[in-house]
C-alpha positions in Angstrom: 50.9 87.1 125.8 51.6 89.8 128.6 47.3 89.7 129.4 46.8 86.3 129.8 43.1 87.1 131.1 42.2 88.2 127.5 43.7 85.0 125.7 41.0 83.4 123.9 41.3 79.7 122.8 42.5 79.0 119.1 39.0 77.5 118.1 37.9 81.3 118.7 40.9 83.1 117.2 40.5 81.1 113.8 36.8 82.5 114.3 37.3 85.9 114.1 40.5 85.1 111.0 36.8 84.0 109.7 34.8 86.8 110.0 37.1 90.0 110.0 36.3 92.8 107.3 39.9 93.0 106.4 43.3 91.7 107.5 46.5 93.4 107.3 49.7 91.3 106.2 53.5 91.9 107.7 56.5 90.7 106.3 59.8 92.3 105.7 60.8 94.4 102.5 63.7 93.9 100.3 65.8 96.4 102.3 64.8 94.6 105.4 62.6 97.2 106.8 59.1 96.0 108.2 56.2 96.1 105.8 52.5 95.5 105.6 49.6 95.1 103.1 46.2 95.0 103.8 43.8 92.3 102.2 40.9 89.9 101.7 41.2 86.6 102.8 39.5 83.4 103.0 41.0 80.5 105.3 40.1 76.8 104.0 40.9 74.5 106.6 45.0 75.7 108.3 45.8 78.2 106.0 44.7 81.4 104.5 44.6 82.6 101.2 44.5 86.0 99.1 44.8 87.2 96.0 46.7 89.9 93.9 49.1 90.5 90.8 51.8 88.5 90.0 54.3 91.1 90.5 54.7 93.9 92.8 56.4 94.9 96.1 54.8 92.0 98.3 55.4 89.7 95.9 59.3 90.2 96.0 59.1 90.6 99.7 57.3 87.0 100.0 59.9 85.3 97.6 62.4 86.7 99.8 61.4 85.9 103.2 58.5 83.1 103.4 58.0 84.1 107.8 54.7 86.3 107.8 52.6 87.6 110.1 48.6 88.6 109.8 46.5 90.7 112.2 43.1 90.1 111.9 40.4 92.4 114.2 37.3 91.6 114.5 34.3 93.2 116.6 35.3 96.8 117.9 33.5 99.1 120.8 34.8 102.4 121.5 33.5 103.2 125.3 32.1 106.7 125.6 32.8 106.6 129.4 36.5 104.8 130.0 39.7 105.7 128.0 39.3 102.1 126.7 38.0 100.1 123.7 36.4 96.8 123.6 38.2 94.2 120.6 38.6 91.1 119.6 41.9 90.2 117.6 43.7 87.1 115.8 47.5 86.9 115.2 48.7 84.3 112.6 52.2 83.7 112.1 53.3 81.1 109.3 54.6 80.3 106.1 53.5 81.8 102.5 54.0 80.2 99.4 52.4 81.2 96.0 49.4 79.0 94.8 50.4 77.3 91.4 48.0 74.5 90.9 45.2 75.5 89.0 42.3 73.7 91.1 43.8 75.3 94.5 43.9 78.8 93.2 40.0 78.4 92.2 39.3 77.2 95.2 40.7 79.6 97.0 39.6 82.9 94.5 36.1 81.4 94.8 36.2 80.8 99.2 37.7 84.8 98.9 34.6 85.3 96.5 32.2 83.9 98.4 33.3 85.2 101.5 33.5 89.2 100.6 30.8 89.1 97.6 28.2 86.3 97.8 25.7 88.3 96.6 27.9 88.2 93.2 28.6 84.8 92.7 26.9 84.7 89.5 29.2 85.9 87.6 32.2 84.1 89.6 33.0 81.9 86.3 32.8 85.1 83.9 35.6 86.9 86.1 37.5 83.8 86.4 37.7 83.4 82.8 39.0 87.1 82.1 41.2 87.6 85.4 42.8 84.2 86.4 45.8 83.9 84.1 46.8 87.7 85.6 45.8 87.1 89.3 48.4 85.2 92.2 46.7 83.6 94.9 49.3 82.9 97.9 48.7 81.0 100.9 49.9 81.1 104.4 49.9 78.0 106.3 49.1 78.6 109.8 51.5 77.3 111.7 50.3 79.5 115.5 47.7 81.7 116.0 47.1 83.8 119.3 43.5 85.3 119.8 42.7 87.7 122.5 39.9 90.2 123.2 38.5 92.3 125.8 34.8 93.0 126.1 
């Protein structure tokens, strides 16, 4: 990290993987050109989790290349008087592998659930039961994670 004054301890970069609206996924397509996804996610314990169909672009681009990369931002300031903006951002870099066991895809739908609808969660099992045999859920062990911020 070229700003080492704005590196922030890993305890406080998996916080803001925790609380970030969004987070945006990078990996490389199949013609090896860069690409990236935004998502939900939910992190239980050292990895992170989403969810999405069990086809598609990222899909192939995950089967082919299992190095991924997630930016995840977190509280923003713009500052009306200095050509500057006050952040706080988390990098992840790991592995991604699709979620196959049943329990560990509930587990995680229902952490992503909880996390970006918890005023829904009543009708968690009623979605489950219509959407799960159609929905991929892939995780992404952590393996390093670099926060930084500047306030």
């Amino acid at each position: 990290m070229r700003r080492k004054d704005r590196q922030m301890p890993k305890e406080w970069a998996m916080q803001i993987v925790d609380k970030c609206q969004w987070a945006t996924i990078a990996t490389i397509d199949t013609d090896g050109m860069p690409y990236c996804i935004p998502l939900s996610i939910a992190r239980i314990d050292g990895a992170i989790y989403f969810h999405c169909a069990k086809e598609g672009k990222k899909t192939d681009c995950f089967k082919r290349n299992d190095d991924v990369c997630i930016s995840c931002v977190g509280d923003t300031l713009r500052l009306n008087d200095e050509f500057a903006t006050n952040y706080e951002s988390a990098i992840v870099r790991g592995k991604i592998s699709q979620v196959l066991d049943d329990e560990e895809k509930i587990a995680a739908l229902r952490a992503i659930c909880q996390r970006h609808t918890p005023l829904n969660m009543q009708n968690f099992d009623d979605e489950l039961k219509k959407y799960f045999k159609a929905t991929a859920i892939w995780k992404v062990s952590i393996q390093d994670i670099d926060g930084k911020r500047r306030k």
